[in-house]
N, C-alpha and C positions, 0 to 999 in steps of 0.2 A: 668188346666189353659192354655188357646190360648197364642202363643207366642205374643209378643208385636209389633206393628207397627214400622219400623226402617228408619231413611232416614238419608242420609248420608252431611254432609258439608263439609265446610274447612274456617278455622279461616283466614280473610282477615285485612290486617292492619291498615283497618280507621278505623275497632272495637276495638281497642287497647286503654287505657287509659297512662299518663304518665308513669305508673310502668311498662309499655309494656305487659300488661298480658289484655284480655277482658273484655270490661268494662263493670259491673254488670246490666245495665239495657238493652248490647245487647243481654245477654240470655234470656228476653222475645220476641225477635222477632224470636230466634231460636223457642222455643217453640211454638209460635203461625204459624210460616210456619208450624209447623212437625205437629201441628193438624188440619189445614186446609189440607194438604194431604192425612193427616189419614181420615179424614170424605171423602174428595175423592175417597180414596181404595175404601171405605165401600159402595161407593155410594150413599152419602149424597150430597147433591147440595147445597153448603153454597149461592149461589148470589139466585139459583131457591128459596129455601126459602125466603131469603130478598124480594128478587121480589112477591112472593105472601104473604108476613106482617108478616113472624115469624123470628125473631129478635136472634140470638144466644149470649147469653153475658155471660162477666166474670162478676162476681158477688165479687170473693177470687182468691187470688195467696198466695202461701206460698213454697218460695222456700230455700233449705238449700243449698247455696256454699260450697263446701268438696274441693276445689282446681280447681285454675284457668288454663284456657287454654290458650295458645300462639300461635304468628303469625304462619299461616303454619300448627296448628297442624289438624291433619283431626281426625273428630268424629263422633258419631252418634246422633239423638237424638229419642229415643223410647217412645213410647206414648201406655198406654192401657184405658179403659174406667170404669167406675163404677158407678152404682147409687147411687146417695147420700141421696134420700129423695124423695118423691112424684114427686117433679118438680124440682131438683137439680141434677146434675151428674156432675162426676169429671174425670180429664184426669189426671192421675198419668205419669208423665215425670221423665225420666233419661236422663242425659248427659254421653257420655261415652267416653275417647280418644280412638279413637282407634289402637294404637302403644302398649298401654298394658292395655287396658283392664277397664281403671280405671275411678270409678263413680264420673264425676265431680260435677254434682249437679242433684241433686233430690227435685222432684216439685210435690207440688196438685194442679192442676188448678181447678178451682168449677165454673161451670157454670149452666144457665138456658137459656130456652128459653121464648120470649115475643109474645104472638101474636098480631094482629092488633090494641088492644085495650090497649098494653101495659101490660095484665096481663101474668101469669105465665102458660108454655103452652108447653105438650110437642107432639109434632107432632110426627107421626107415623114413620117420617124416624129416627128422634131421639133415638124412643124407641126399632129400630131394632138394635141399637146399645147393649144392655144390653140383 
């Protein structure tokens, strides 16, 4: 198994909800930067495809909370890839603090790609992914 994609944050305090801990729907933007970087590494061109009509979408999210993060805390979020089905693949995410180690939330993101005409389509840079 190739290690996983990693990139680093740090929890800022207008992500905070009342209880002062991260409010549950900023860990989808965590998640969605760390796999736009990730396709980056890889050398996938997320806008070059927009620009020529293949469309990248989430389709599923399914993520489990195991314990919240706080202002300040610095983490990672790791991203690996897998195919899900003919024209499906998924981006298995982990949130991790990094002070001790510990799995804050773990995600399937499921996505697809559209091409021009809307249907299901996976482009050659996609499937250098897998």
């Amino acid at each position: 198994m190739t290690q996983p994609f990693r990139l680093e944050f740090q929890v800022r305090d207008y992500e905070l909800d009342m209880q002062g801990i991260v409010n549950n729907g900023v860990y989808f933007n965590y998640l969605e930067h760390a796999r736009h970087e990730y396709l980056q590494a890889k050398g996938v061109d997320f806008a070059a495809l927009t620009r020529d009509g293949i469309h990248l979408v989430v389709i599923r999210s399914e993520l489990d909370y195991k314990a919240p993060l706080k202002s300040g805390d610095r983490f990672v979020v790791e991203v690996t890839t897998e195919r899900l089905g003919k024209v499906r693949f998924g981006f298995r995410q982990r949130v991790i603090r990094l002070a001790d180690d510990k799995v804050m939330l773990e995600g399937l993101v499921t996505g697809t790609a559209l091409n021009e005409r809307g249907r299901p389509y996976i482009s050659p840079a996609i499937e250098s992914l897998f």
